[in-house]
Backbone as XML, in Angstrom:
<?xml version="1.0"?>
<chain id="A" units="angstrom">
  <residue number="1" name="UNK">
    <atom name="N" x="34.916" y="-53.205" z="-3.809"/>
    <atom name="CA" x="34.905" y="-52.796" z="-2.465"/>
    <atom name="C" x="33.993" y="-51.579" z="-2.370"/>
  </residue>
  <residue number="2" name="UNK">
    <atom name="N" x="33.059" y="-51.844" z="-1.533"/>
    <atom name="CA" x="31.641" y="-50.862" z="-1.490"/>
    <atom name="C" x="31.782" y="-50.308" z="-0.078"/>
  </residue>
  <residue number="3" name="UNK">
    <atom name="N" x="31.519" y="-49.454" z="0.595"/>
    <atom name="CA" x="30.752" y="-49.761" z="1.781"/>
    <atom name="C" x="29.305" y="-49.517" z="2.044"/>
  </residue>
  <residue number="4" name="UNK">
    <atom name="N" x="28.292" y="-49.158" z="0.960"/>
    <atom name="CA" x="26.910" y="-48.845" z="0.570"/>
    <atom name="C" x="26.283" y="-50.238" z="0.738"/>
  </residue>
  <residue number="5" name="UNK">
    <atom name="N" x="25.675" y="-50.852" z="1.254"/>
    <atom name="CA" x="24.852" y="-52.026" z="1.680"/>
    <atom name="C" x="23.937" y="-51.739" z="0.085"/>
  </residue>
  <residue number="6" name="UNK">
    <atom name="N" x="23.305" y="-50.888" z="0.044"/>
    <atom name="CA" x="22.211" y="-50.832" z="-1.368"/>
    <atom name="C" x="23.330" y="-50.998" z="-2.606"/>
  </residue>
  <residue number="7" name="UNK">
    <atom name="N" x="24.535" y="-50.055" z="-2.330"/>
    <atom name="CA" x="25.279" y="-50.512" z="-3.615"/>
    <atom name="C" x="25.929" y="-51.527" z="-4.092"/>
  </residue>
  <residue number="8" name="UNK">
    <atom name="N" x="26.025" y="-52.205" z="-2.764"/>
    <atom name="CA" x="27.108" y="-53.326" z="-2.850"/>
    <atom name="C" x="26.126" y="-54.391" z="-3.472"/>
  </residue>
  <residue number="9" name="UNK">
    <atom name="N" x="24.444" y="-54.649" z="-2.651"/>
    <atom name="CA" x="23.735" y="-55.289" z="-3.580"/>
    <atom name="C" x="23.305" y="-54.905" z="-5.149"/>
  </residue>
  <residue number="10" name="UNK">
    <atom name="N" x="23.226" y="-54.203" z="-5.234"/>
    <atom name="CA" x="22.972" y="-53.832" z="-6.936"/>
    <atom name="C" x="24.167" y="-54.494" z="-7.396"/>
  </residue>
  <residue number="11" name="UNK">
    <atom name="N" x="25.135" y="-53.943" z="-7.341"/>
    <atom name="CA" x="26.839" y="-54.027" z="-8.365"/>
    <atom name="C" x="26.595" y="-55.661" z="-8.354"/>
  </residue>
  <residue number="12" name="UNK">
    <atom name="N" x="26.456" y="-56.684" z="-7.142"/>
    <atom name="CA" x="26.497" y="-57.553" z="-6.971"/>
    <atom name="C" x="25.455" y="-58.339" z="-7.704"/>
  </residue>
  <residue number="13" name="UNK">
    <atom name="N" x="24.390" y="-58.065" z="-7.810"/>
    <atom name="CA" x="23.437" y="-58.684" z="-8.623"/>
    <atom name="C" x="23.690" y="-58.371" z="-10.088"/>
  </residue>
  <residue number="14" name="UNK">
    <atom name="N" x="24.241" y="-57.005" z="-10.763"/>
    <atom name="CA" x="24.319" y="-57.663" z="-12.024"/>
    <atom name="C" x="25.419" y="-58.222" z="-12.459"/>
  </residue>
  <residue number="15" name="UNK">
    <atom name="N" x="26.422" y="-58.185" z="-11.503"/>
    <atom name="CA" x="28.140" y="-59.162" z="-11.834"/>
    <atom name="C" x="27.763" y="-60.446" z="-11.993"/>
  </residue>
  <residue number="16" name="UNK">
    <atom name="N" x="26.661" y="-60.751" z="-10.614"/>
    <atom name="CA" x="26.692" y="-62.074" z="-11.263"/>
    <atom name="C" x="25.168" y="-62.686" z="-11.965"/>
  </residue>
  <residue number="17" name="UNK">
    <atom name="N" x="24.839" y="-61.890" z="-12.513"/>
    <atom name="CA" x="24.377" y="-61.925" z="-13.965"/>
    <atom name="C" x="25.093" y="-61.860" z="-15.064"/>
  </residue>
  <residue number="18" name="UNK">
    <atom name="N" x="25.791" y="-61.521" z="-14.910"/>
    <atom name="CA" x="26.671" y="-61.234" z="-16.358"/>
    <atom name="C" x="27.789" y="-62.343" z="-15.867"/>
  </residue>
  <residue number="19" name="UNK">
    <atom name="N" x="27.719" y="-63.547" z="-15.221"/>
    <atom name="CA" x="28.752" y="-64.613" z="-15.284"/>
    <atom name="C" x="29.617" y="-64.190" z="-13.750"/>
  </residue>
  <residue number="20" name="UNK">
    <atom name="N" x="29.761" y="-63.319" z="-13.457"/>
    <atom name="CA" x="31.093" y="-63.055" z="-12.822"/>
    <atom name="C" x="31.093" y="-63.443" z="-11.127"/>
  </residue>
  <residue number="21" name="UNK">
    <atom name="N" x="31.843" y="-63.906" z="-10.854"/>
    <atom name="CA" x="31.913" y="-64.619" z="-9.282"/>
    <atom name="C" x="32.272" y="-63.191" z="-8.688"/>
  </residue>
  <residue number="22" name="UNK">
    <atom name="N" x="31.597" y="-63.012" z="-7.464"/>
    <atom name="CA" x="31.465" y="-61.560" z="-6.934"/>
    <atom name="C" x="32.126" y="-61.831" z="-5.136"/>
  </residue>
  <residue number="23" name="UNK">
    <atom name="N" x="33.332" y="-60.769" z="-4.984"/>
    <atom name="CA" x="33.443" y="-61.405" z="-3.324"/>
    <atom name="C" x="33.264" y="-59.220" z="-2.702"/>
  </residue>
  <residue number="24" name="UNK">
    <atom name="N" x="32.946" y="-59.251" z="-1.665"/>
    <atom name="CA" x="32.174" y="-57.737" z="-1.408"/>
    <atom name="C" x="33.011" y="-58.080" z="0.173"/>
  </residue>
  <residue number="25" name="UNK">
    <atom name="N" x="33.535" y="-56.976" z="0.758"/>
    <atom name="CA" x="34.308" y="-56.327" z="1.314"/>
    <atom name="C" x="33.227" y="-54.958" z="1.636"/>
  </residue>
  <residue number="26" name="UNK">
    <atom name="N" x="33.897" y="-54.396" z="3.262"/>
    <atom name="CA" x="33.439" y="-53.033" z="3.569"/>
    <atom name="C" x="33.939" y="-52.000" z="3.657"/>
  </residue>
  <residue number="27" name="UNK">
    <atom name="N" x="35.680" y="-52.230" z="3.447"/>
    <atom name="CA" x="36.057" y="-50.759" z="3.746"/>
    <atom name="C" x="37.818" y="-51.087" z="3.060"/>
  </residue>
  <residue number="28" name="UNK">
    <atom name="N" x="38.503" y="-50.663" z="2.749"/>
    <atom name="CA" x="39.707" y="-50.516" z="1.776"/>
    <atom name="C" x="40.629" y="-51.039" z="2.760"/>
  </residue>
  <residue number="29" name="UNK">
    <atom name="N" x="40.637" y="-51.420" z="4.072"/>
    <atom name="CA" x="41.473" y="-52.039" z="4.695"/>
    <atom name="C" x="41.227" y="-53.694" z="4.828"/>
  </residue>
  <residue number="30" name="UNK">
    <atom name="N" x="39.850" y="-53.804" z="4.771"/>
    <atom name="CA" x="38.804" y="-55.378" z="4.348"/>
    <atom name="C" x="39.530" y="-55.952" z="3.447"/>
  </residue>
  <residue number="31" name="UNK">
    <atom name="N" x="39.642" y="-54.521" z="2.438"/>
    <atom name="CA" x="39.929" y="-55.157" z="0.960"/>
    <atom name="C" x="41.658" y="-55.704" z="0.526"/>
  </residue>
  <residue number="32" name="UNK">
    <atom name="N" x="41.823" y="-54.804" z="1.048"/>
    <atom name="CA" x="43.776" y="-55.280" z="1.203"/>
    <atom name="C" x="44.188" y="-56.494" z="1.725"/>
  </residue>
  <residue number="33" name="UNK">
    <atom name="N" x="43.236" y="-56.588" z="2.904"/>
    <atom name="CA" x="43.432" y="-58.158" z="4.005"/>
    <atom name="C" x="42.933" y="-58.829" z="3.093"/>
  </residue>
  <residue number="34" name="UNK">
    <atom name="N" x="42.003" y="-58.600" z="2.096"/>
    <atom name="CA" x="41.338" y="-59.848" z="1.344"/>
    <atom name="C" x="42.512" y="-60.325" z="0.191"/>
  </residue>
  <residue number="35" name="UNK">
    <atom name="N" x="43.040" y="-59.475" z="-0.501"/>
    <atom name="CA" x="43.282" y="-59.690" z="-2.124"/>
    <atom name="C" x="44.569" y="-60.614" z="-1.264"/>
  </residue>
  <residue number="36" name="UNK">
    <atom name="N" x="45.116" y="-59.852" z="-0.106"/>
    <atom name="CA" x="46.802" y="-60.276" z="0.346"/>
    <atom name="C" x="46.323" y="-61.700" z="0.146"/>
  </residue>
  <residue number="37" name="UNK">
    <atom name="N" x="45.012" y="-62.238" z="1.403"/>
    <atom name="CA" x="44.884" y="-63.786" z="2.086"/>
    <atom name="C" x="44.576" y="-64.225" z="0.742"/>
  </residue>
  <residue number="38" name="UNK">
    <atom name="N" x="43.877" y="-64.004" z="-0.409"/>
    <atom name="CA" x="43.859" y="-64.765" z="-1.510"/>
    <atom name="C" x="45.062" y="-64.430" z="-2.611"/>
  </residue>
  <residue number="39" name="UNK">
    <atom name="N" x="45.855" y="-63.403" z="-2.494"/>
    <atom name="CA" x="47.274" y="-63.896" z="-3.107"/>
    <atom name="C" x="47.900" y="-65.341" z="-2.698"/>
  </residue>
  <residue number="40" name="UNK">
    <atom name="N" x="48.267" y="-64.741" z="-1.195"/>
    <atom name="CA" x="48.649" y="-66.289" z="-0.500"/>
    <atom name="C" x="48.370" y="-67.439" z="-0.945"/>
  </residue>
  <residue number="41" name="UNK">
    <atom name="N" x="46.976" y="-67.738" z="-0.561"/>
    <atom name="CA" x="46.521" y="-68.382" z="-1.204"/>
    <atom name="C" x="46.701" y="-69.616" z="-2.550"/>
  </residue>
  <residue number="42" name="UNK">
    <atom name="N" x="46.747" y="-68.354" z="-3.471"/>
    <atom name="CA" x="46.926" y="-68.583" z="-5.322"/>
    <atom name="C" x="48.328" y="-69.242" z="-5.205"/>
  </residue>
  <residue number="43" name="UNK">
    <atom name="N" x="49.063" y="-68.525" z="-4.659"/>
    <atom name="CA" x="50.840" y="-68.675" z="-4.552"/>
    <atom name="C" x="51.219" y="-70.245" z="-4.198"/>
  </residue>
  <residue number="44" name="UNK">
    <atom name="N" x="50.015" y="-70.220" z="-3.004"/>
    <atom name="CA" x="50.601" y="-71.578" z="-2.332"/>
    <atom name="C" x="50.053" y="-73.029" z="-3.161"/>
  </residue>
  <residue number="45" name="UNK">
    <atom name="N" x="49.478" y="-72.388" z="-4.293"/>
    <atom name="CA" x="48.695" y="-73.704" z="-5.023"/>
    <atom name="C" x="49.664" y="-73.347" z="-6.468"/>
  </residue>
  <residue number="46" name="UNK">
    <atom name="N" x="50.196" y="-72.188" z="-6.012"/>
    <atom name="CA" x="51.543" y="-72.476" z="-7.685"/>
    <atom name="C" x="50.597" y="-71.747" z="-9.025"/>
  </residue>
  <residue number="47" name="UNK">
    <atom name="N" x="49.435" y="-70.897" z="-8.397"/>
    <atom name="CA" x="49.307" y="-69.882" z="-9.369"/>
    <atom name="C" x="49.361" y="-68.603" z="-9.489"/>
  </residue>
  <residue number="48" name="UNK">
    <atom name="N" x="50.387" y="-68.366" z="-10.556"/>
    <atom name="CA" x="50.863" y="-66.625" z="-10.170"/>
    <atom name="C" x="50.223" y="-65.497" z="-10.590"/>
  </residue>
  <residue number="49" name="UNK">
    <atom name="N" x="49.189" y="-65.808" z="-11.422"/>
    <atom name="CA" x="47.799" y="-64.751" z="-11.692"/>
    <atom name="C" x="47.269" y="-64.109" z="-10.571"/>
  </residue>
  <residue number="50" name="UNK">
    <atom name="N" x="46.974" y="-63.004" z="-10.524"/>
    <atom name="CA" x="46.010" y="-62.314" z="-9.346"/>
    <atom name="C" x="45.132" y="-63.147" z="-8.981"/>
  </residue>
  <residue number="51" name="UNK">
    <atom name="N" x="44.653" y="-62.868" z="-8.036"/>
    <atom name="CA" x="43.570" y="-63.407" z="-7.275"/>
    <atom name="C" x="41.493" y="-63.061" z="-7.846"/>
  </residue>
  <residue number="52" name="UNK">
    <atom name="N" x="42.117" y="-61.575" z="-7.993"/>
    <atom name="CA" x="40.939" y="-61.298" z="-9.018"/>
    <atom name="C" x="40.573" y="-60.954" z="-10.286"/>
  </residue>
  <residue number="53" name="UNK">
    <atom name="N" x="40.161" y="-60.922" z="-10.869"/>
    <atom name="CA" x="40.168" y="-60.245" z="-12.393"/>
    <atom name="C" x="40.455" y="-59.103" z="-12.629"/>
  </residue>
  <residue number="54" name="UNK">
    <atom name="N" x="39.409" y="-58.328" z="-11.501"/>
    <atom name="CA" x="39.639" y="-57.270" z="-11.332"/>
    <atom name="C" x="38.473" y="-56.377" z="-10.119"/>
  </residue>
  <residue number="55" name="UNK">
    <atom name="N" x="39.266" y="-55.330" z="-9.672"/>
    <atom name="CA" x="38.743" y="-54.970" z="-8.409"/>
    <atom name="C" x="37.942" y="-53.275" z="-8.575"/>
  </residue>
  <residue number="56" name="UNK">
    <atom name="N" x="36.523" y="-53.338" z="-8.270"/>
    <atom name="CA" x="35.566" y="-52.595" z="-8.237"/>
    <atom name="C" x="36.214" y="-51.799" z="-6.631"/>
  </residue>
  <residue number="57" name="UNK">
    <atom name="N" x="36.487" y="-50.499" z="-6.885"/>
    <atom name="CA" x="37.060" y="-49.717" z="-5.301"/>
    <atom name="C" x="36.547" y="-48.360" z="-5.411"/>
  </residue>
  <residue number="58" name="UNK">
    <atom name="N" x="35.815" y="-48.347" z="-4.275"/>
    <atom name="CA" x="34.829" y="-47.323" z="-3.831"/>
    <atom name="C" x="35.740" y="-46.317" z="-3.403"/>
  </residue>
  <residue number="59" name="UNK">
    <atom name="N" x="35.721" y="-44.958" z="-3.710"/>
    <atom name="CA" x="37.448" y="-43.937" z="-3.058"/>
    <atom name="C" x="37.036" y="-43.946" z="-2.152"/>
  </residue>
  <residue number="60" name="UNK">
    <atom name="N" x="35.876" y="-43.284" z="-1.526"/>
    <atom name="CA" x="35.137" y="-42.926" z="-0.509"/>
    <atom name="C" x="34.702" y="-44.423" z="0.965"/>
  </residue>
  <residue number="61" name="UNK">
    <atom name="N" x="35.139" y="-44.107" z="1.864"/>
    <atom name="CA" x="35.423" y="-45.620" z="2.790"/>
    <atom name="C" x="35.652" y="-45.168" z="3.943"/>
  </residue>
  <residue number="62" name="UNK">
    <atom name="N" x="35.215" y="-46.334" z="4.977"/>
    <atom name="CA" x="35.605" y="-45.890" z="6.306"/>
    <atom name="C" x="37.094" y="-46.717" z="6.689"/>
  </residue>
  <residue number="63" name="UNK">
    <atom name="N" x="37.681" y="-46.243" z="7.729"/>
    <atom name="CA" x="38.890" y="-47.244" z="8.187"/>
    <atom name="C" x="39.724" y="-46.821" z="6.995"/>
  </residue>
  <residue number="64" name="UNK">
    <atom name="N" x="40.094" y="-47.294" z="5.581"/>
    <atom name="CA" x="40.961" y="-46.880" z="4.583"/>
    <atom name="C" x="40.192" y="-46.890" z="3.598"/>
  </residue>
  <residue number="65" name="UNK">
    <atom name="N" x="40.321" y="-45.524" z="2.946"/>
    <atom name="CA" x="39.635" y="-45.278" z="1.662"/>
    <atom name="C" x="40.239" y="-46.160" z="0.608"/>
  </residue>
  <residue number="66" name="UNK">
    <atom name="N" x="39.510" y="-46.011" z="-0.646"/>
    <atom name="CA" x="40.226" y="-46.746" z="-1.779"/>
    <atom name="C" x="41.687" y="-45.841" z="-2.459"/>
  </residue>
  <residue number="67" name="UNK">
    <atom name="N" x="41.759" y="-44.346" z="-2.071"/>
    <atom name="CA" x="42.759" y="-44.030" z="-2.737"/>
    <atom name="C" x="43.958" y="-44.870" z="-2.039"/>
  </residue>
  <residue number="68" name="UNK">
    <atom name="N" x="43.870" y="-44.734" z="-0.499"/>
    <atom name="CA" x="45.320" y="-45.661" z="0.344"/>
    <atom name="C" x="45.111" y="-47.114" z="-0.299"/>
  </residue>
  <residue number="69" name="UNK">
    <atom name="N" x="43.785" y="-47.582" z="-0.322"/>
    <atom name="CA" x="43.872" y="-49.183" z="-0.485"/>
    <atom name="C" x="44.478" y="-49.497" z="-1.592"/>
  </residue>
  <residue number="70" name="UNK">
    <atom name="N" x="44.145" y="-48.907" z="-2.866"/>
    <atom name="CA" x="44.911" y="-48.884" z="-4.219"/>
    <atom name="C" x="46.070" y="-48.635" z="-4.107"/>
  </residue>
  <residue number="71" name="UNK">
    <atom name="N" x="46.970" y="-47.531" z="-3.633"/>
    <atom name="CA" x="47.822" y="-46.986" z="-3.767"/>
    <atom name="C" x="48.810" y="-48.540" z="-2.587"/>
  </residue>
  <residue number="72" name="UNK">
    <atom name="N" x="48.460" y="-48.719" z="-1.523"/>
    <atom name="CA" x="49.131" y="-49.883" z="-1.190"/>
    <atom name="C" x="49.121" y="-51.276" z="-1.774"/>
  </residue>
  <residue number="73" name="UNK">
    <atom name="N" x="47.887" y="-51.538" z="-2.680"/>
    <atom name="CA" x="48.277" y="-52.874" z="-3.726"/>
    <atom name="C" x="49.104" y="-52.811" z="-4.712"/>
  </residue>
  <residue number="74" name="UNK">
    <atom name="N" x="49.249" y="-51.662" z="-5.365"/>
    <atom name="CA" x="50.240" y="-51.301" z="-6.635"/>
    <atom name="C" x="51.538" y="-51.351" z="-5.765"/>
  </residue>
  <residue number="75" name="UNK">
    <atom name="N" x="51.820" y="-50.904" z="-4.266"/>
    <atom name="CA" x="53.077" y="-50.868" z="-4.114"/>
    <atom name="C" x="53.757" y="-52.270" z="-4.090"/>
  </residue>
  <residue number="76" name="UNK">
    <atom name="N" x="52.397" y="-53.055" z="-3.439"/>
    <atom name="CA" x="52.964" y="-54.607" z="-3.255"/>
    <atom name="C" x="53.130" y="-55.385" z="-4.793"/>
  </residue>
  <residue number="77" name="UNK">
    <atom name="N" x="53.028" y="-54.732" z="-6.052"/>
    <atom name="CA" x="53.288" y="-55.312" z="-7.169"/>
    <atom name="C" x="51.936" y="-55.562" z="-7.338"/>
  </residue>
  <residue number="78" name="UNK">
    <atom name="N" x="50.848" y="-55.204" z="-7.378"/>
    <atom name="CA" x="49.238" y="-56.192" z="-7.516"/>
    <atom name="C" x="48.971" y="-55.110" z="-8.663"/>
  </residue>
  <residue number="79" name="UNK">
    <atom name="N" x="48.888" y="-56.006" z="-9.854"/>
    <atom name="CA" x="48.852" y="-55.868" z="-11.423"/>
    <atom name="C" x="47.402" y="-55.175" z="-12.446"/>
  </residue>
  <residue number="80" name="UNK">
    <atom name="N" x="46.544" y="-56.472" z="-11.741"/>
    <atom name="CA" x="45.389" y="-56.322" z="-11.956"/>
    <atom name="C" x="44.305" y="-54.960" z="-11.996"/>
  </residue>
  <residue number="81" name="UNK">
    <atom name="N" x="43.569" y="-54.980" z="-13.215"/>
    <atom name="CA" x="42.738" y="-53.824" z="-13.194"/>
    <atom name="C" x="42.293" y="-53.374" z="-11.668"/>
  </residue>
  <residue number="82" name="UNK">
    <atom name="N" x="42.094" y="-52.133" z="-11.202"/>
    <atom name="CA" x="41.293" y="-51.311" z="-9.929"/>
    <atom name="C" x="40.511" y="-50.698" z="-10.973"/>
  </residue>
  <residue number="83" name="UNK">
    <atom name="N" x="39.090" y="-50.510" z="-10.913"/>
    <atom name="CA" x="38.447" y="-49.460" z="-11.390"/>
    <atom name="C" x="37.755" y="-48.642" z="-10.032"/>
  </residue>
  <residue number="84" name="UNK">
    <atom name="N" x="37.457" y="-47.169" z="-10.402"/>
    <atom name="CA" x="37.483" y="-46.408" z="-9.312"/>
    <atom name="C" x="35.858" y="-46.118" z="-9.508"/>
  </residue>
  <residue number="85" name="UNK">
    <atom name="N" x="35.123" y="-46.523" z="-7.901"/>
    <atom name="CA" x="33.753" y="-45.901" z="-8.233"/>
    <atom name="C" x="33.792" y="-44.885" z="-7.081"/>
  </residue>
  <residue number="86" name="UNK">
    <atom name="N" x="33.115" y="-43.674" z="-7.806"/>
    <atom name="CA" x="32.936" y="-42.487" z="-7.020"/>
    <atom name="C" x="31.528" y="-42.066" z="-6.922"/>
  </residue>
  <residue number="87" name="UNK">
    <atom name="N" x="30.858" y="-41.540" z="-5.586"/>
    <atom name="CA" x="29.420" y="-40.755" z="-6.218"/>
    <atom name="C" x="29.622" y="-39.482" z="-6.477"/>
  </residue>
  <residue number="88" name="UNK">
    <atom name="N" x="31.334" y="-38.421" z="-6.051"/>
    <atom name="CA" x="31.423" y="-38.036" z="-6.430"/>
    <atom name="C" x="30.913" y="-37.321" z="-7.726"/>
  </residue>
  <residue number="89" name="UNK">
    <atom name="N" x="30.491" y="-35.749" z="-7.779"/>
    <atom name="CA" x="30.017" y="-35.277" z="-9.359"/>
    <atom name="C" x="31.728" y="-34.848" z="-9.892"/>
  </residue>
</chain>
């Protein structure tokens, strides 16, 4: 979850170079509506693995940053790696 148009293409071009199916979101509230509708999803086809492997979350965001967006998937039980990108120094 990016909201950088330049970053979201970079990250995105070498994920999926390196194999990895890439889905890009704009803002930590995007991203919550996303992982939930593809929990659903997984659930309703009888698979109980996350939805993603794992989730790239920008802290910095409009609408909900990644610290709320994270901090509300862990509450709903969502397992799966978050790694945190900051431009933060």
């Amino acid at each position: 979850m990016e909201d950088g148009l330049d970053n979201q293409r970079l990250l995105a071009l070498i994920l999926r170079k390196a194999g990895a199916k890439v889905t890009i979101v704009n803002n930590g509230k995007e991203a919550l509506e996303k992982v939930i509708a593809e929990q659903k999803k997984s659930l309703a086809d009888g698979i109980q693995t996350p939805p993603f492997d794992v989730i790239l979350m920008d802290m910095q965001m409009p609408e909900m940053d990644g610290y709320e967006a994270t901090w509300r998937l862990r509450e709903m039980g969502y397992t799966a790696p978050i790694i945190a990108l900051t431009a933060m120094p």
